[in-house]
N, C-alpha and C positions, 0 to 999 in steps of 0.2 A: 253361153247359156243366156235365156233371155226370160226377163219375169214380169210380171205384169199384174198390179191390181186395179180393178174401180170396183167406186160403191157409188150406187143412185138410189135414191128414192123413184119406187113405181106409182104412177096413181091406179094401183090394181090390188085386189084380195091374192093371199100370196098364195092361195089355190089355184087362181088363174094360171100366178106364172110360174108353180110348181107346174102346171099342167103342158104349159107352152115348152118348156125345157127340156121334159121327158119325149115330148111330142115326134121325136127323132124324126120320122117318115117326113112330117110333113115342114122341117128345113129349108127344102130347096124351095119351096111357095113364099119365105119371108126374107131369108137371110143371103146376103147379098156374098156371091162370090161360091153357092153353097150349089153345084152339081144335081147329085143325085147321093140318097143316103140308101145304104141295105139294114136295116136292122136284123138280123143274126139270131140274136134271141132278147127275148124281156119278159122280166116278172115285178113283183114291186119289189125288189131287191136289187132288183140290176137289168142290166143290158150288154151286149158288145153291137156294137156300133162301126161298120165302118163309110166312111166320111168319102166322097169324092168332092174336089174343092179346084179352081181355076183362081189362084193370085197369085201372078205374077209366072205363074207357073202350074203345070197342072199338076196335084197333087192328090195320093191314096192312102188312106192309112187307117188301119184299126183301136177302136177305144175299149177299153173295158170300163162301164161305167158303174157309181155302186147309186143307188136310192134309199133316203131317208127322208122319207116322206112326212112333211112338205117342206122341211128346216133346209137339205142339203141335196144335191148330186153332185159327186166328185166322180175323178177318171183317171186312170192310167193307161200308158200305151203298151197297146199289145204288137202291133206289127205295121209297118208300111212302107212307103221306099222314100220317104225324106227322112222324118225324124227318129231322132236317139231316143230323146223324153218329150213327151206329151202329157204331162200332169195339170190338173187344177179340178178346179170345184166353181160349183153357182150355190151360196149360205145365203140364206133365205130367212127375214126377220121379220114377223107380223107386224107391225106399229099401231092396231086394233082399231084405226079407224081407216079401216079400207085401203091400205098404201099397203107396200111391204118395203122394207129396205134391202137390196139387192146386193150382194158384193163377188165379181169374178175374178177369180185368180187361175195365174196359169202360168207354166213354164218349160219352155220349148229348149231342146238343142236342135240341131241339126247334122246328121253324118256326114264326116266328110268336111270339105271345102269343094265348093264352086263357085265360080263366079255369080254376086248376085244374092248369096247365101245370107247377107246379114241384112239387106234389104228386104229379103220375104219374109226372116224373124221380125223385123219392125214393122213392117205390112201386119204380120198378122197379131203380134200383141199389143201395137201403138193405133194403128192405123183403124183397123176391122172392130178393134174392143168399142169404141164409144157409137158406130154405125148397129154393130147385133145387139148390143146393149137397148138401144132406141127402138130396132125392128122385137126385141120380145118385151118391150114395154108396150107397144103401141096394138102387138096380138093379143097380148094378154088384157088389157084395157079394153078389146070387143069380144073379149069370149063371154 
């Protein structure tokens, strides 16, 4: 099992980057490694999400996402062919003069053993965290 936190400060209104986060569709336009997304369904309550993704391997997998608008989006995994668990959240903190303070957690298994298998959990909670992290500062900073 593999976990992963950061927290940044954004120079963005946390409307912004509540906005960029939910924004699901449009993923593959900023974040790196990020295919194509289907969004499934979405209300301001939630989403499922599923993710086509190219690191290290190509990967598909379903999120169930929840919405609390603008504090929180967290997620659980509903189905896909790498991982066991797929959990975390984007908390979301006003700082009241235009920043927000950002913090993502996440925590990945993966089915199985393959070759390779503990390299893509580090790819994607060490490696990917501080790159998407920068790509939805840097969207939400021109919305």
């Amino acid at each position: 099992m593999a976990k992963a936190t950061r927290t940044e400060v954004f120079d963005a209104p946390i409307e912004n980057v509540y906005q960029v986060i939910v924004d699901y569709a449009s993923y593959p336009d900023f974040m790196v490694g990020v295919d194509s997304v289907e969004v499934e369904d979405f209300s301001d309550k939630g989403a499922k999400v599923t993710y086509n993704i190219n690191m290290i391997k190509k990967l598909t997998y379903t999120l169930d996402l929840k919405h609390d608008k603008p504090k929180k989006v967290s997620w659980s995994f509903d189905h896909g062919d790498l991982f066991k668990v797929n959990e975390g959240s984007w908390e979301l903190n006003d700082l009241g003069d235009g920043t927000t303070e950002v913090t993502y957690n996440i925590e990945l298994d993966i089915k199985g053993f393959f070759p390779g298998a503990g390299t893509v959990t580090k790819k994607l909670t060490e490696t990917q965290l501080p790159s998407m992290m920068k790509s939805v500062c840097e969207r939400a900073k021109n919305l």
